[in-house]
DSSP file (Angstrom, degrees, kcal/mol; ACC not computed):
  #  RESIDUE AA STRUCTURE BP1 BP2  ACC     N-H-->O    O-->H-N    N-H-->O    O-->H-N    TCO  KAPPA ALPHA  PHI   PSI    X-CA   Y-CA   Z-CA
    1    1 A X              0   0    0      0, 0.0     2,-0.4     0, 0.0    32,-0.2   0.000 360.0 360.0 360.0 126.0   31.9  148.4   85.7
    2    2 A X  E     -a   33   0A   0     30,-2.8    32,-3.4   118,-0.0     2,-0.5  -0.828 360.0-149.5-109.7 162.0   31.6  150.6   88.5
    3    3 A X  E     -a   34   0A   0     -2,-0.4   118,-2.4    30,-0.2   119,-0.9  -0.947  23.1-159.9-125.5 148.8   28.6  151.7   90.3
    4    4 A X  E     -ab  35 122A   0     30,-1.4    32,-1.7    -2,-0.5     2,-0.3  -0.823  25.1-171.2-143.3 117.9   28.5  154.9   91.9
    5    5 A X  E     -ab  36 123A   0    117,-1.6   119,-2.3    -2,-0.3     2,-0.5  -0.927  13.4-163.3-111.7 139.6   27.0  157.0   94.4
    6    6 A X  E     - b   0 124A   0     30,-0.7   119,-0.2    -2,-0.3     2,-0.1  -0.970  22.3-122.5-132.9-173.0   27.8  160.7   94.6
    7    7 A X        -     0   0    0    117,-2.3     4,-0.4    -2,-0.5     3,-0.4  -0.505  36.3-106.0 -95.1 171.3   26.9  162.8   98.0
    8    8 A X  S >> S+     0   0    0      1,-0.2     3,-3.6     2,-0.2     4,-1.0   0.888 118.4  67.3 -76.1 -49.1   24.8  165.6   97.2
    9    9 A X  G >4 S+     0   0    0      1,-0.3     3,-2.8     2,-0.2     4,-0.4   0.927  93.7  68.3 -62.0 -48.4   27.7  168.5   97.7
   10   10 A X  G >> S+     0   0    0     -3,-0.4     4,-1.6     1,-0.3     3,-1.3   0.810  99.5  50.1 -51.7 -20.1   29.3  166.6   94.3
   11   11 A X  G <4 S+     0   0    0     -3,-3.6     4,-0.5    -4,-0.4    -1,-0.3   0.751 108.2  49.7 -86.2 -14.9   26.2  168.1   92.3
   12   12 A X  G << S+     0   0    0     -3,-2.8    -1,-0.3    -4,-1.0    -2,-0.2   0.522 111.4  44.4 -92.3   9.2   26.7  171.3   93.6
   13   13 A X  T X> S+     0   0    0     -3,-1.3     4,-0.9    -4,-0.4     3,-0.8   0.615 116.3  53.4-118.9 -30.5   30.9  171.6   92.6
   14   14 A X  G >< S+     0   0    0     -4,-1.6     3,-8.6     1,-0.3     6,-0.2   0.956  98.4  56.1 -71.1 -80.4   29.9  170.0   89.1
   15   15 A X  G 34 S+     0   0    0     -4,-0.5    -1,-0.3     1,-0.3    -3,-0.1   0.682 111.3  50.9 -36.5  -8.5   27.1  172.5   87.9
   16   16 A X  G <4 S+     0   0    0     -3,-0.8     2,-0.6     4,-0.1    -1,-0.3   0.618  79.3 112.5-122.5   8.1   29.9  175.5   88.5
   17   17 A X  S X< S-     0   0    0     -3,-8.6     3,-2.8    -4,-0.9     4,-0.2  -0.624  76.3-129.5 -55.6 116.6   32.4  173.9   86.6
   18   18 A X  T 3  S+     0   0    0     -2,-0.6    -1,-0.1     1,-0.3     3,-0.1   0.441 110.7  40.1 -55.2 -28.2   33.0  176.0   83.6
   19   19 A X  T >> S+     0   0    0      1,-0.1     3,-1.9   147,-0.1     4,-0.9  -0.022  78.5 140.4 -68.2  12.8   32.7  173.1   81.2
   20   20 A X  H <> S+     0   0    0     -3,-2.8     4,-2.8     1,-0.3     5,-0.5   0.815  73.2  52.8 -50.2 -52.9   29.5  171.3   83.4
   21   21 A X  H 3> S+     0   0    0      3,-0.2     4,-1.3     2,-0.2    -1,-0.3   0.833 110.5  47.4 -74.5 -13.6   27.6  170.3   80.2
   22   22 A X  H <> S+     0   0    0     -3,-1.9     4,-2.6     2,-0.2     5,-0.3   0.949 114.4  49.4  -2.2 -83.7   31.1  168.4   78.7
   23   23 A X  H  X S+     0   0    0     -4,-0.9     4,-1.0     1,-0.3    -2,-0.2   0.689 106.3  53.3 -47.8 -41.2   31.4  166.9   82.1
   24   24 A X  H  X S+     0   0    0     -4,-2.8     4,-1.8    -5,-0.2     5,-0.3   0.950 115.2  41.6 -62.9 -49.9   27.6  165.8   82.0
   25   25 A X  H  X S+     0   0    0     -4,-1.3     4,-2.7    -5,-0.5    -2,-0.2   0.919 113.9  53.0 -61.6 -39.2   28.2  164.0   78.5
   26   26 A X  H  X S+     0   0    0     -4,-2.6     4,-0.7     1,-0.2    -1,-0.2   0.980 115.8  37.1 -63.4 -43.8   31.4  162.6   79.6
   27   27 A X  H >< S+     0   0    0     -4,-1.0     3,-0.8    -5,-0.3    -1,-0.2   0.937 119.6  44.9 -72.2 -35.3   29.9  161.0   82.8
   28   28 A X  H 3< S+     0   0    0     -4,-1.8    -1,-0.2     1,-0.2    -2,-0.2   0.920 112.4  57.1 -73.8 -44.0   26.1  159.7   81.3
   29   29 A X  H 3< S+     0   0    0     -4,-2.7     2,-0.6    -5,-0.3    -1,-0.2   0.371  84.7  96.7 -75.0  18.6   28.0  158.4   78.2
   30   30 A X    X<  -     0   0    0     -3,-0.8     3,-0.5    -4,-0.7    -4,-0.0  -0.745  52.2-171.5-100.4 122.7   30.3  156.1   80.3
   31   31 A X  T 3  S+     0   0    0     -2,-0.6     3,-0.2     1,-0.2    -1,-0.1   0.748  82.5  54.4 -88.5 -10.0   29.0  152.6   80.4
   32   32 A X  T 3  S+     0   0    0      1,-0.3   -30,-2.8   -31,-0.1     2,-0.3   0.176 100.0  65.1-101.6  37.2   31.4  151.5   82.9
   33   33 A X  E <   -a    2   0A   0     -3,-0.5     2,-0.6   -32,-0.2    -3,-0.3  -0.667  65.8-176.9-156.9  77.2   30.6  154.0   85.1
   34   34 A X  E     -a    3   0A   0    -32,-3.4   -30,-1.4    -2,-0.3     2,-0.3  -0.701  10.6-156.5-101.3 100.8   27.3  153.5   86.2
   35   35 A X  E     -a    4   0A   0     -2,-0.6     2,-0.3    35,-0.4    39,-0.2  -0.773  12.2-164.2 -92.9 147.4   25.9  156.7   89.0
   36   36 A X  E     -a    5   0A   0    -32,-1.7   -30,-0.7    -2,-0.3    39,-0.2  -0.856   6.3-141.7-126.1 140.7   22.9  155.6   91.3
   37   37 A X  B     -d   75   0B   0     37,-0.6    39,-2.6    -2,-0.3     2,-0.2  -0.281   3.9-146.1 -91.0-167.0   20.7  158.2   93.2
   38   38 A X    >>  -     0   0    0     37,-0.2     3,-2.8    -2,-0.1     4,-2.2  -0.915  15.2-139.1-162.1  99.1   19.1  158.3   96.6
   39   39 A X  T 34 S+     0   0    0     37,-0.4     4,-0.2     1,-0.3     5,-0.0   0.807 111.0  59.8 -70.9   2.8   16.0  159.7   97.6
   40   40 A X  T 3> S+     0   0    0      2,-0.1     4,-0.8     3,-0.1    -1,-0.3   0.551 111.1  43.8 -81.6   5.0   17.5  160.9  100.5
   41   41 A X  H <> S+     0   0    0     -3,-2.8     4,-1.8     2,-0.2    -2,-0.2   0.745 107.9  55.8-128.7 -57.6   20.0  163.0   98.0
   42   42 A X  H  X S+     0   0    0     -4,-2.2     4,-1.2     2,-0.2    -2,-0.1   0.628 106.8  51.5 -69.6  -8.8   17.5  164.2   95.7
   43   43 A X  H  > S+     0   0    0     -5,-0.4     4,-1.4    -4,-0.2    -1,-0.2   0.944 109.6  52.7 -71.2 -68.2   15.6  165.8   98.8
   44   44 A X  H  < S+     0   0    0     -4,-0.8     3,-0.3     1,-0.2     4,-0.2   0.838 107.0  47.7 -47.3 -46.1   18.6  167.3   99.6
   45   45 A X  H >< S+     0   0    0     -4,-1.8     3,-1.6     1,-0.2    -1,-0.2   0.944 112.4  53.0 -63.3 -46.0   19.1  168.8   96.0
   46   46 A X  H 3< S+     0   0    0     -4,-1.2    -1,-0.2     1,-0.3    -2,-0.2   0.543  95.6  63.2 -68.3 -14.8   15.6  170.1   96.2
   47   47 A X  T 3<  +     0   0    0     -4,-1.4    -1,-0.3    -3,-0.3    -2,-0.2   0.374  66.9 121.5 -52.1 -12.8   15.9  171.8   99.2
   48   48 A X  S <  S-     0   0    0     -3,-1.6    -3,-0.1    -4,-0.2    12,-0.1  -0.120  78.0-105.8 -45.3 112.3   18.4  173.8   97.4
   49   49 A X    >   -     0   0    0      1,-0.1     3,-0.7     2,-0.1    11,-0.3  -0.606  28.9-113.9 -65.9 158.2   16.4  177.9   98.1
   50   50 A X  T 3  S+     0   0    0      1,-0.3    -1,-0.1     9,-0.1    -2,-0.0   0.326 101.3  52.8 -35.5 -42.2   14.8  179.0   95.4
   51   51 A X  T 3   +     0   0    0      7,-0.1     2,-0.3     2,-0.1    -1,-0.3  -0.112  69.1 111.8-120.4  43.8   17.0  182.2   94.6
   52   52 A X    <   -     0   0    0     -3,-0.7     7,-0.7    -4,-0.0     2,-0.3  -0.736  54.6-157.4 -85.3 156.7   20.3  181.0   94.6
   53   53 A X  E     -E   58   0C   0     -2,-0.3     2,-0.3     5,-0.3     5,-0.3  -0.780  26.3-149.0 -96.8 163.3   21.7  181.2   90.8
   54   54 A X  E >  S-E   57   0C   0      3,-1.7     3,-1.6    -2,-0.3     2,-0.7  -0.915  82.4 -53.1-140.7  99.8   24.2  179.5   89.1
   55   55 A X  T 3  S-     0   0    0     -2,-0.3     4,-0.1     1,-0.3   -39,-0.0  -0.387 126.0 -21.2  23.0 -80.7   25.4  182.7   86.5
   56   56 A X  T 3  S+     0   0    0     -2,-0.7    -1,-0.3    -3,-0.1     2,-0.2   0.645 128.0  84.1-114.3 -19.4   21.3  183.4   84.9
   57   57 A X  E <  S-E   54   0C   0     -3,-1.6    -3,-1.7    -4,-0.1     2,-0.4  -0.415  90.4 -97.4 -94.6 154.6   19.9  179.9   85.8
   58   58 A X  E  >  -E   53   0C   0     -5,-0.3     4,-1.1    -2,-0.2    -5,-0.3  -0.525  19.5-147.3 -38.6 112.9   18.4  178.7   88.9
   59   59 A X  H  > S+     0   0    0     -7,-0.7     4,-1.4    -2,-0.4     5,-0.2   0.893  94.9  61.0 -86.6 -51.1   20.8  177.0   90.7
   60   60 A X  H  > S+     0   0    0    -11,-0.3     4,-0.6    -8,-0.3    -1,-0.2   0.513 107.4  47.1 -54.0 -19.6   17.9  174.4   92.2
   61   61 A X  H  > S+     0   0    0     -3,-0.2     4,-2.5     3,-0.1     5,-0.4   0.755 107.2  57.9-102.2 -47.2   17.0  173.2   88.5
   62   62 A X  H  X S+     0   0    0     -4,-1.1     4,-3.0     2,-0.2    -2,-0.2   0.957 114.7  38.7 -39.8 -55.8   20.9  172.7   87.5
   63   63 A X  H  X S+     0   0    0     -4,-1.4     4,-3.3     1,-0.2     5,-0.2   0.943 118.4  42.7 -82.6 -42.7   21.3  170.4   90.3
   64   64 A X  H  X S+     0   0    0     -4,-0.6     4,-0.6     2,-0.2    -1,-0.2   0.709 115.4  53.6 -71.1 -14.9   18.0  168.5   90.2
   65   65 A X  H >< S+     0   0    0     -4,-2.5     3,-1.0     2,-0.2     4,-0.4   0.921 113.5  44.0 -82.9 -55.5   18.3  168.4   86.1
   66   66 A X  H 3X S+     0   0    0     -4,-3.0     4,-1.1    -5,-0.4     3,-0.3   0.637 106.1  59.8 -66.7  -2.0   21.8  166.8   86.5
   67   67 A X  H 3X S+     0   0    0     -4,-3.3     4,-2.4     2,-0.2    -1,-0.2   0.886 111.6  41.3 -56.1 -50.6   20.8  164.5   89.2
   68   68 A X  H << S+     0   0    0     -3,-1.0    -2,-0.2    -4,-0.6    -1,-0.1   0.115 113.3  48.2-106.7  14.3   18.4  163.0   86.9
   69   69 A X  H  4 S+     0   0    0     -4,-0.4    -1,-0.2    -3,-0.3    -2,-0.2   0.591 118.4  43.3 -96.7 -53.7   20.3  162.9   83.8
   70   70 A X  H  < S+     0   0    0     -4,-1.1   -35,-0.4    -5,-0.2    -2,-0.2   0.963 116.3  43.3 -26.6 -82.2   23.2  161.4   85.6
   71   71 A X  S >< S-     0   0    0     -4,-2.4     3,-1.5    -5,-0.2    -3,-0.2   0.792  86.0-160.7 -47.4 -44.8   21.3  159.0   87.7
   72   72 A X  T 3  S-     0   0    0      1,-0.3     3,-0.1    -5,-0.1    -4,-0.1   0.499  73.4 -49.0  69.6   7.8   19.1  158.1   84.5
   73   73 A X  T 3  S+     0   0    0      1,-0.7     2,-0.4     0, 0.0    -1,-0.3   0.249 104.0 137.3 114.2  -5.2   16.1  156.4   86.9
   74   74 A X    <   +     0   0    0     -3,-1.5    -1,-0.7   -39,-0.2   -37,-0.6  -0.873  23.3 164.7-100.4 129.1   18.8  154.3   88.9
   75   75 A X  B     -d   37   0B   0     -2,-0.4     2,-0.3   -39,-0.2   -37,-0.2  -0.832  33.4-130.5-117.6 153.2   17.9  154.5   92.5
   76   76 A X        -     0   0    0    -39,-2.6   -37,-0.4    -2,-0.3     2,-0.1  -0.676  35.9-103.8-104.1 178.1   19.4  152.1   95.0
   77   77 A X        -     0   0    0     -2,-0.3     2,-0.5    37,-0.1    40,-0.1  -0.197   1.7-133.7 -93.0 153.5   17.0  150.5   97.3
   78   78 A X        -     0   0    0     -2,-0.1    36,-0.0     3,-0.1    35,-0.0  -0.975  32.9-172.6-104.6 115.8   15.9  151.0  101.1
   79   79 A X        -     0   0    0     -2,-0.5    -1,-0.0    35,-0.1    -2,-0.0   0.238  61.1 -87.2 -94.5  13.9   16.1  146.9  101.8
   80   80 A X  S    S+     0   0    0      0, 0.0     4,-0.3     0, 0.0    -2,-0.0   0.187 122.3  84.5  80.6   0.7   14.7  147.4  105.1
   81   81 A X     >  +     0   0    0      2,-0.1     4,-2.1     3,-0.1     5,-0.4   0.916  61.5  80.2 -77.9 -56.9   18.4  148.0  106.1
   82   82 A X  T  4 S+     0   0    0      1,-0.2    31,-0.2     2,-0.2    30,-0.1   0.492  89.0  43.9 -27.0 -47.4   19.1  151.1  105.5
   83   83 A X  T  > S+     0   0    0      2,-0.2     4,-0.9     3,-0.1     5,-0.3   0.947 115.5  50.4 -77.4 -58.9   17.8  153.1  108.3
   84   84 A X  H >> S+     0   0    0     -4,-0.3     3,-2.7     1,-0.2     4,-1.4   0.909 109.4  53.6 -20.9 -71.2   19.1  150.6  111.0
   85   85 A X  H 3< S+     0   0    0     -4,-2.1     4,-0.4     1,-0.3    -1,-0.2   0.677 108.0  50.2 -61.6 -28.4   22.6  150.6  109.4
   86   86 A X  H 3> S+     0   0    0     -5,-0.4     4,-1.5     2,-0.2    -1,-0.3   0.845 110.5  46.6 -67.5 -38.8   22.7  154.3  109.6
   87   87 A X  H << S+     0   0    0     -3,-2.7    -2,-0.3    -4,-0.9    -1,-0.2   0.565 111.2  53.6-109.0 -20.2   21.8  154.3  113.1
   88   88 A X  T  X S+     0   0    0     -4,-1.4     4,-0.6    -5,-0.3    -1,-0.2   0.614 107.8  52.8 -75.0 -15.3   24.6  151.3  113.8
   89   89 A X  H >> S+     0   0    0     -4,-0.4     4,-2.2    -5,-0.3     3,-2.0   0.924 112.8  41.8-112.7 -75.2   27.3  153.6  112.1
   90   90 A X  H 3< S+     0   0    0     -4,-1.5    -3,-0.2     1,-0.3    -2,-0.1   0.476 118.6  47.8 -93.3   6.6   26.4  157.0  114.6
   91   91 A X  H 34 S+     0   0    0     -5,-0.1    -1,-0.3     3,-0.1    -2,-0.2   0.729 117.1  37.5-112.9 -15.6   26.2  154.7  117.5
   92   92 A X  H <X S+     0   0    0     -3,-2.0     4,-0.7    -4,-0.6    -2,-0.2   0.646 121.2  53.7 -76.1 -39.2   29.8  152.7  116.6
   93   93 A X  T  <>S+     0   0    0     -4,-2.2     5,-3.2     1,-0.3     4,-0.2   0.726 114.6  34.1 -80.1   4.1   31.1  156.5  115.5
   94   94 A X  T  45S+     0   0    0     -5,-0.3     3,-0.3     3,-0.2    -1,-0.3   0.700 118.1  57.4-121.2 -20.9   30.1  158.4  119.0
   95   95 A X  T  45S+     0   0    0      1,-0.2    -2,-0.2     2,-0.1    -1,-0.1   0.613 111.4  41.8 -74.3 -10.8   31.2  154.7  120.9
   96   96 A X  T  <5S-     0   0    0     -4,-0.7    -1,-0.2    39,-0.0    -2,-0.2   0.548 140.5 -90.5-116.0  -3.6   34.8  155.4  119.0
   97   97 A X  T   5 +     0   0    0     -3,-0.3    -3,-0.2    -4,-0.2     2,-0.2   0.953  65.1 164.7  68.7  69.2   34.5  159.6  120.1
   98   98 A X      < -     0   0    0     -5,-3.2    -1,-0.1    -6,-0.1    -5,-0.0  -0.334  16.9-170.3 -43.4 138.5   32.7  160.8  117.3
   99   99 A X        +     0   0    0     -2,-0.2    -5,-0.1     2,-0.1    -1,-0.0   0.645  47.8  97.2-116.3 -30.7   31.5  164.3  118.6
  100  100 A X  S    S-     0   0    0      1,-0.1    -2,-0.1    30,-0.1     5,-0.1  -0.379  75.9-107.9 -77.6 147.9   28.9  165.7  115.9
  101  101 A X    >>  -     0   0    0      3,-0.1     3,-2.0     1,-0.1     4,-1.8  -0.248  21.4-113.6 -73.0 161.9   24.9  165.1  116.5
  102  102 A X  H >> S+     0   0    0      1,-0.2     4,-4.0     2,-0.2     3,-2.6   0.966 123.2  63.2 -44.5 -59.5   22.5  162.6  114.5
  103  103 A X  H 34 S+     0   0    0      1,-0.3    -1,-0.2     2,-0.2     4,-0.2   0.591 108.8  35.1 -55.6 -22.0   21.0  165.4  113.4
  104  104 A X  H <4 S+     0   0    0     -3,-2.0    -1,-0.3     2,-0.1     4,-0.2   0.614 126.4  38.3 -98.2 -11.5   24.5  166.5  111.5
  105  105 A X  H <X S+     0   0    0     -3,-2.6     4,-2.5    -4,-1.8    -2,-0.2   0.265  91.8  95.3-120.9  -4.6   25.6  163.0  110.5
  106  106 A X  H  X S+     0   0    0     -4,-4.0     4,-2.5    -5,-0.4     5,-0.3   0.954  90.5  42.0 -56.5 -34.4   21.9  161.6  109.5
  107  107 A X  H >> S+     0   0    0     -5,-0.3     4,-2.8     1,-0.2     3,-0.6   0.990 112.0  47.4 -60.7 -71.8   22.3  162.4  106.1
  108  108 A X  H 34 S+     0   0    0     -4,-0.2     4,-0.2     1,-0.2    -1,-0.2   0.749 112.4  53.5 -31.1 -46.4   25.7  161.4  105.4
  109  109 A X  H >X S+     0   0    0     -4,-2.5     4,-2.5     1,-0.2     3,-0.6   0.826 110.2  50.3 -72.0 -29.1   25.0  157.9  107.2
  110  110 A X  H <X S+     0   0    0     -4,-2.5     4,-4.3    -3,-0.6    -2,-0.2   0.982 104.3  52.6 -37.6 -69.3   22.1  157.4  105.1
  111  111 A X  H 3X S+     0   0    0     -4,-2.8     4,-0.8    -5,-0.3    -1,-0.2   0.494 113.6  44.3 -55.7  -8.9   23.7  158.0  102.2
  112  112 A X  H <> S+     0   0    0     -3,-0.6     4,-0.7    -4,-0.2    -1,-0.3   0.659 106.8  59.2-111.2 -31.3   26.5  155.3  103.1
  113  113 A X  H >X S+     0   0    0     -4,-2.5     4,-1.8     2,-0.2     3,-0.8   0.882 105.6  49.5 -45.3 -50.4   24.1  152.8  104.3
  114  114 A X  H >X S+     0   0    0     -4,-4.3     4,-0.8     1,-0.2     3,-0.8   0.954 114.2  46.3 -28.9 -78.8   22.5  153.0  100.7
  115  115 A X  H 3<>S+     0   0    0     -4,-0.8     5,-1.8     1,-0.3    -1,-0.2   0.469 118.9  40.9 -41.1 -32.2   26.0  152.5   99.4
  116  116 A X  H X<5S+     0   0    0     -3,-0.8     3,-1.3    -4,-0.7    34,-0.4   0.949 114.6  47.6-105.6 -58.8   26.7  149.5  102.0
  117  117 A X  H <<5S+     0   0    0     -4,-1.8    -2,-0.2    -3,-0.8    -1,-0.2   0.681 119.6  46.5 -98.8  -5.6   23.3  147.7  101.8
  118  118 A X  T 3<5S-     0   0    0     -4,-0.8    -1,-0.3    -5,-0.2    -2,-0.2   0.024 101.6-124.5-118.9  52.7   23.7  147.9   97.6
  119  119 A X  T < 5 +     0   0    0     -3,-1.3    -3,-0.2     1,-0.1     2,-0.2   0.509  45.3 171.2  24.5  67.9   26.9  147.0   97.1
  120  120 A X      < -     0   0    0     -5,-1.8  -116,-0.2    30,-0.2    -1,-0.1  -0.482  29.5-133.1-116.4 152.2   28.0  150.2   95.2
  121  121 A X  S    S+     0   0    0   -118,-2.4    32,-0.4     1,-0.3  -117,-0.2   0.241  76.0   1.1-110.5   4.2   31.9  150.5   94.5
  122  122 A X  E     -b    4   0A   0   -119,-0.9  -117,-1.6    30,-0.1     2,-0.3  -0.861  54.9-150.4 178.7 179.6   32.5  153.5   95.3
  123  123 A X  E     -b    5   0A   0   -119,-0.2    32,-1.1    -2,-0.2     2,-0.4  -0.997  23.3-149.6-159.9 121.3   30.9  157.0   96.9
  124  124 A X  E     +bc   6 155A   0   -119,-2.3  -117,-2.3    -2,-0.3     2,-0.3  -0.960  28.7 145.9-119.2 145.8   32.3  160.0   95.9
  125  125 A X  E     - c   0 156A   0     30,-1.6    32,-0.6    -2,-0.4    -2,-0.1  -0.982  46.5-149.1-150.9 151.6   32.3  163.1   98.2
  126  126 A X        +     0   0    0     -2,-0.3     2,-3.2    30,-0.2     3,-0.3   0.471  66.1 117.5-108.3   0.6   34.2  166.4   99.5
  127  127 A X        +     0   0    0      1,-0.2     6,-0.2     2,-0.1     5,-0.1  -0.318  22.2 149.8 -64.5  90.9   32.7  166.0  103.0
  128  128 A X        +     0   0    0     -2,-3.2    -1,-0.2     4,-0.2     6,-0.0   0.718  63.7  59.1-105.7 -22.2   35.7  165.6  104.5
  129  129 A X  S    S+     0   0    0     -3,-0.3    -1,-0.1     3,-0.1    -2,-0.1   0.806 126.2   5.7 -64.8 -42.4   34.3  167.3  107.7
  130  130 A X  S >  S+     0   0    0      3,-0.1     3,-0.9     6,-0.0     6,-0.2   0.673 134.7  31.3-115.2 -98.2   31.4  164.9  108.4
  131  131 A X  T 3  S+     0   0    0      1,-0.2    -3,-0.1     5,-0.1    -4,-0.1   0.364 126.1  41.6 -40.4  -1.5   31.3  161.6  105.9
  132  132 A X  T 3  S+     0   0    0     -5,-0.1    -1,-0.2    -6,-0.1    -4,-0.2   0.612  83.0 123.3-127.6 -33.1   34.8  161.4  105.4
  133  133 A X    <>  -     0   0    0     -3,-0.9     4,-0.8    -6,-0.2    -4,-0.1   0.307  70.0-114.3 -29.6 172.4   36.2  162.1  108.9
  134  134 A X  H  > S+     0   0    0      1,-0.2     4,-0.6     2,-0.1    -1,-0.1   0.681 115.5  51.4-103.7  -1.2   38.5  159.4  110.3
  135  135 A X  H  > S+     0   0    0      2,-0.1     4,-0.6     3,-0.1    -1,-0.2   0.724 108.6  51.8 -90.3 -20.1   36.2  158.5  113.1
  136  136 A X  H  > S+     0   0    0      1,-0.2     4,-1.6     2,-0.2    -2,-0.1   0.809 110.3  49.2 -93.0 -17.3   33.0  157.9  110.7
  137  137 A X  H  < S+     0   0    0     -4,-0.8     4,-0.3     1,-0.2    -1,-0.2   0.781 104.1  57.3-109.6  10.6   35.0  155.7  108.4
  138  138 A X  H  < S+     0   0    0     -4,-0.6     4,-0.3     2,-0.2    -2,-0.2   0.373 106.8  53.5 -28.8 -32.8   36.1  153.7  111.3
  139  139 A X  H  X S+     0   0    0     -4,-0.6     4,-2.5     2,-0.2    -2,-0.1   0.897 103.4  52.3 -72.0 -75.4   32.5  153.3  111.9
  140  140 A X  H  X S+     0   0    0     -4,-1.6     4,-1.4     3,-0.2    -2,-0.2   0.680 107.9  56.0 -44.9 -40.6   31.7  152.1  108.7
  141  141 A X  H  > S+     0   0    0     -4,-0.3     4,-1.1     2,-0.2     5,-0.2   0.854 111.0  40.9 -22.5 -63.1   34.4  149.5  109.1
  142  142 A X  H  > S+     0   0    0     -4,-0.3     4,-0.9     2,-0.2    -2,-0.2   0.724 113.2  48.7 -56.1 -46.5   33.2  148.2  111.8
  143  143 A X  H  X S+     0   0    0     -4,-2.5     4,-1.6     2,-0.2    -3,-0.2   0.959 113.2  47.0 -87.8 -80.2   29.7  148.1  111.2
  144  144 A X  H  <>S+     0   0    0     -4,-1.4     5,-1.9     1,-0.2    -2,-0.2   0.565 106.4  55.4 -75.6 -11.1   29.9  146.6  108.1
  145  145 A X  H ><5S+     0   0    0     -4,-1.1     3,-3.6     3,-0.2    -1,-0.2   0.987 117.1  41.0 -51.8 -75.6   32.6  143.7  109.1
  146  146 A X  H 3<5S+     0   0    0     -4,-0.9    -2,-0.2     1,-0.2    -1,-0.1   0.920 117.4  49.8 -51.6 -41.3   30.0  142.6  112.0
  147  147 A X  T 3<5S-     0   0    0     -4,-1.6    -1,-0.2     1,-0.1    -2,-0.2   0.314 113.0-120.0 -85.5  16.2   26.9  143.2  109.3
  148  148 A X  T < 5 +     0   0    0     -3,-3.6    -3,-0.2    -5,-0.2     2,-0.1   0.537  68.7 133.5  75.5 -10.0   28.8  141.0  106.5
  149  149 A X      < -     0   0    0     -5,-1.9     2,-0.7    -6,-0.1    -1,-0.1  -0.431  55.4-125.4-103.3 163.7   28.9  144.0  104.1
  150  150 A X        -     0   0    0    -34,-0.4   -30,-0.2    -2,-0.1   -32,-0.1  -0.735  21.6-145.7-113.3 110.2   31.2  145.9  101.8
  151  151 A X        -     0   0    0     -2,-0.7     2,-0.2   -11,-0.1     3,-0.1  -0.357  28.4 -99.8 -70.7 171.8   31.9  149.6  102.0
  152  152 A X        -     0   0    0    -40,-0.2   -31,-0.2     1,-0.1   -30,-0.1  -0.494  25.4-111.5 -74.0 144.9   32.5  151.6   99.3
  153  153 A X        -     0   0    0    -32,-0.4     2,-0.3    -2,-0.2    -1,-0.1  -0.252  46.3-136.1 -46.7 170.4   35.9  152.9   98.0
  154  154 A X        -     0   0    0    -32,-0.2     2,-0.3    -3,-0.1   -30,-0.2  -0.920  23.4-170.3-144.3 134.4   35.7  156.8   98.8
  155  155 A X  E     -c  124   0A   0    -32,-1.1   -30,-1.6    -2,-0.3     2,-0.6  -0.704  14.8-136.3-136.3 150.6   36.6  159.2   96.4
  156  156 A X  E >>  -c  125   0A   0     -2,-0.3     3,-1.7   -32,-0.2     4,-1.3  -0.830  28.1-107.6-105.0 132.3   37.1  162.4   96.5
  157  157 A X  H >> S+     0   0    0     -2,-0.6     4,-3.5   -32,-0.6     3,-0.6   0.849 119.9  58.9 -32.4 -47.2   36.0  165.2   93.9
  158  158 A X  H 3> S+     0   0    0      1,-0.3     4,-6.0     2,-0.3    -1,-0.3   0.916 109.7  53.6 -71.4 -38.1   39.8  165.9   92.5
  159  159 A X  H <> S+     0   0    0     -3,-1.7     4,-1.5     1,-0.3    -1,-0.3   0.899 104.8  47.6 -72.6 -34.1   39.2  161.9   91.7
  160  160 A X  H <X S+     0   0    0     -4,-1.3     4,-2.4    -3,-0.6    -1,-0.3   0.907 116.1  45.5 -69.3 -51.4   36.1  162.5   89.8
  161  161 A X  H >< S+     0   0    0     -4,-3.5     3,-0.5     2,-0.2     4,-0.4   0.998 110.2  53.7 -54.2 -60.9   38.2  165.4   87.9
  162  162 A X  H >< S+     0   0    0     -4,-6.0     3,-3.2     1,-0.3    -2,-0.2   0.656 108.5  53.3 -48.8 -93.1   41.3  163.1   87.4
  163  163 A X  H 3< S+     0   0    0     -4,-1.5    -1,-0.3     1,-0.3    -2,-0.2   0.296 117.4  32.7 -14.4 -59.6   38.9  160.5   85.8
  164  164 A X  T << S-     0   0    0     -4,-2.4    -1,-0.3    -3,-0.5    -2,-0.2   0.140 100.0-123.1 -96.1  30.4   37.4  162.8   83.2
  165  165 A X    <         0   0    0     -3,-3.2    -3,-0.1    -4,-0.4    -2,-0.0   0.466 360.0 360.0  51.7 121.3   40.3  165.1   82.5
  166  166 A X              0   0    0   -144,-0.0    -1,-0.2    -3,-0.0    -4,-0.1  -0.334 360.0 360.0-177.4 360.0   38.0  168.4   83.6
């Protein structure tokens, strides 16, 4: 069984897949395939403005209903870690000459600090710019070795497709 994070941007490439409710069935009805939320990810989806659309619906109700169909009530945990470990990953990533501010890599590090301090097996994202970069999973390497902990595989959307034929 794997257990699953995915970064906020994956709910926004799913809901405009042309098959999205398919893709929802495929992905809730998987038992081995477990997806976990975040409140720092469901913030994000609800920050989503108000008049964006997704063809006639609200694009801000798409994301936050498949979050929470997906997710099914599993959140992973703040263990008292989280925030620390976030702030150990942008202070190993700007010590390895990482360039971007907290303020552009808090999220992301959050969201891989979840992943790290709940053992999750993988975390899938297109943020190839920020979370994905080769200095921030250098970071995460690094930081979790010294802190005893396991990053996640990282996956990509295309990975997410291959899996469920879409």
């Amino acid at each position: 069984m794997l257990r699953v994070v995915f970064d906020t941007n994956v709910y926004g490439l799913l809901i405009i897949e042309n098959d999205n409710e398919k893709i929802r069935d495929s992905i809730t009805k998987d038992k081995d395939f477990l997806v976990y939320g975040a409140k720092i990810i469901r913030n994000e989806l609800r920050d989503t403005p108000k008049n964006i659309r997704v063809g006639r619906f609200n694009a801000r109700s798409l994301l936050l209903s498949l979050y929470d169909e997906i997710t099914r009530g599993r959140q992973v945990e703040d263990h008292g870690l989280v925030s620390d470990l976030a702030i150990d990953f942008y202070n190993e990533y700007v010590k390895i000459g990482g360039k971007r501010s907290w303020k552009e890599m808090h999220n992301d590090f959050m969201i891989v600090a979840y992943a790290c301090s709940n053992n999750l097996d993988v975390l899938i994202s297109e943020d190839a710019k920020t979370m994905l970069s080769k200095r921030a999973l250098e970071s995460y390497k690094n930081i979790a070795v010294k802190a005893n902990l396991r990053v996640p595989n990282f996956w990509m959307y295309k990975d997410l497709r291959e899996k469920y034929e879409f």
